[in-house]
N, C-alpha and C positions, 0 to 999 in steps of 0.2 A: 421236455422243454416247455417252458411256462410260454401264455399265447395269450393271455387277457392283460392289456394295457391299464396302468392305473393313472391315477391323476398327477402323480409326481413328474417336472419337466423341471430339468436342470439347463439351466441359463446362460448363468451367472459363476465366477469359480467358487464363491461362497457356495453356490447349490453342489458343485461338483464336487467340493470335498470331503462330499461323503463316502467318495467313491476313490478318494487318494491313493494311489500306487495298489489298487484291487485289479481283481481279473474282471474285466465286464466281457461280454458277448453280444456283440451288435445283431439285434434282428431283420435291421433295415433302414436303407438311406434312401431318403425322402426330399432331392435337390428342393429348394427353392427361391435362391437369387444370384444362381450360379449354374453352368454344363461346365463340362470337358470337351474338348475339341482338339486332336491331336495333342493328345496330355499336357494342356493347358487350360486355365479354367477362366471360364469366360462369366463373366459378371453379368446377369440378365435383370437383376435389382435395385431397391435403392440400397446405400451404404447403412442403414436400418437393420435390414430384414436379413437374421443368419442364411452363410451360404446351403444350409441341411438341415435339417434333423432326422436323430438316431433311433433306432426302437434298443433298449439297454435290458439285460437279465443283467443281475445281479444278485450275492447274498445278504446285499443292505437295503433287500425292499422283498416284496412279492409280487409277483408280475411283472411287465413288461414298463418301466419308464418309457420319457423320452426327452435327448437329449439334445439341446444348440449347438450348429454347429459352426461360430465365428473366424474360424480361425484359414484361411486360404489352403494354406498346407496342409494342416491337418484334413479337409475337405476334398483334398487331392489326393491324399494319402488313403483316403478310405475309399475314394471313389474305384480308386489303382485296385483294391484290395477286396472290391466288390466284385468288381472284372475278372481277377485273378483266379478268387475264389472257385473250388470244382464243385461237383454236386454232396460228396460226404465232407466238406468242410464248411467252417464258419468263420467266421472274422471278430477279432474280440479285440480290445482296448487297454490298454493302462492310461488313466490318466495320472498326469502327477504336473502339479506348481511348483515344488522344491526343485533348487539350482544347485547345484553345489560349488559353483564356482561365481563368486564375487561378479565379475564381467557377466554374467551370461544371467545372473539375477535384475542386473542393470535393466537390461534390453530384453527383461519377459515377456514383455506385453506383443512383444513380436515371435516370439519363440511357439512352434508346435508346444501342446497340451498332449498331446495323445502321443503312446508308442500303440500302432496298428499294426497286427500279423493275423495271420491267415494258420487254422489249426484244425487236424481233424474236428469233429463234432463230439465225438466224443471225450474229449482230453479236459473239458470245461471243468468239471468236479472234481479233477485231481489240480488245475491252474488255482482251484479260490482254495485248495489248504495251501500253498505255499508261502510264507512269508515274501514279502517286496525284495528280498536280494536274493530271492534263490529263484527267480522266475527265468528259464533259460531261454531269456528272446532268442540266442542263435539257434535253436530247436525247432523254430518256427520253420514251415517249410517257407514262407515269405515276411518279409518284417518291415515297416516303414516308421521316422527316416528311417535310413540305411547308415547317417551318421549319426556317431554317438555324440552327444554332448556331456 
């Protein structure tokens, strides 16, 4: 597992679609204008400053990114998933911007970015050869949301 951070810091969904419908592997969340508090997440910031950032593996860089984490849900989704986490697993991401459904294109800017589950540690190298439709989120021992869109 790669462990030296580089200078690349994904934002913006521009920076993150490098990273579109891939398998990443979070190395760490790093609150910082937001807690949890009886699994709700409490705003400690101003409306500026992301609720996290992520430490990101990936095979579209070397080392360790890191990434913003704007988004409520999704920030609650990982937070859940860090908690969850045991000591042989890790937690990994899909992001993805594509809707496929007209309505739900509308109302993106409020929609989770990330699908977050919880996965042995070692399962990572076999999740980045899979293409984007054969990733089997229900395999996941944990997966957030829980509803599909």
């Amino acid at each position: 597992m790669a462990t030296e951070e580089n200078d690349l810091f994904l934002l913006r969904d521009g920076d993150w679609k490098i990273v579109e419908e891939r398998v990443c592997r979070v190395t760490r969340l790093t609150p910082l204008a937001a807690k949890v508090e009886d699994d709700q997440v409490v705003e400690i910031g101003d409306k500026f400053t992301p609720y996290a950032t992520i430490g990101l593996e990936s095979d579209a860089w070397e080392g360790v990114a890191s990434g913003a984490i704007v988004n409520r849900a999704d920030f609650l989704n990982l937070w859940r998933a860090f908690q969850e986490k045991r000591e042989h697993e890790s937690v990994f991401i899909v992001w993805s911007l594509s809707r496929k459904h007209l309505l739900t294109r509308l109302i993106s800017p409020l929609l989770t970015r990330l699908r977050v589950m919880v996965w042995d540690k070692d399962v990572f190298e076999y999740l980045k050869t899979l293409p984007p439709h054969e990733i089997p989120f229900k395999a996941a021992r944990k997966s957030w949301p829980e509803i599909e869109l």
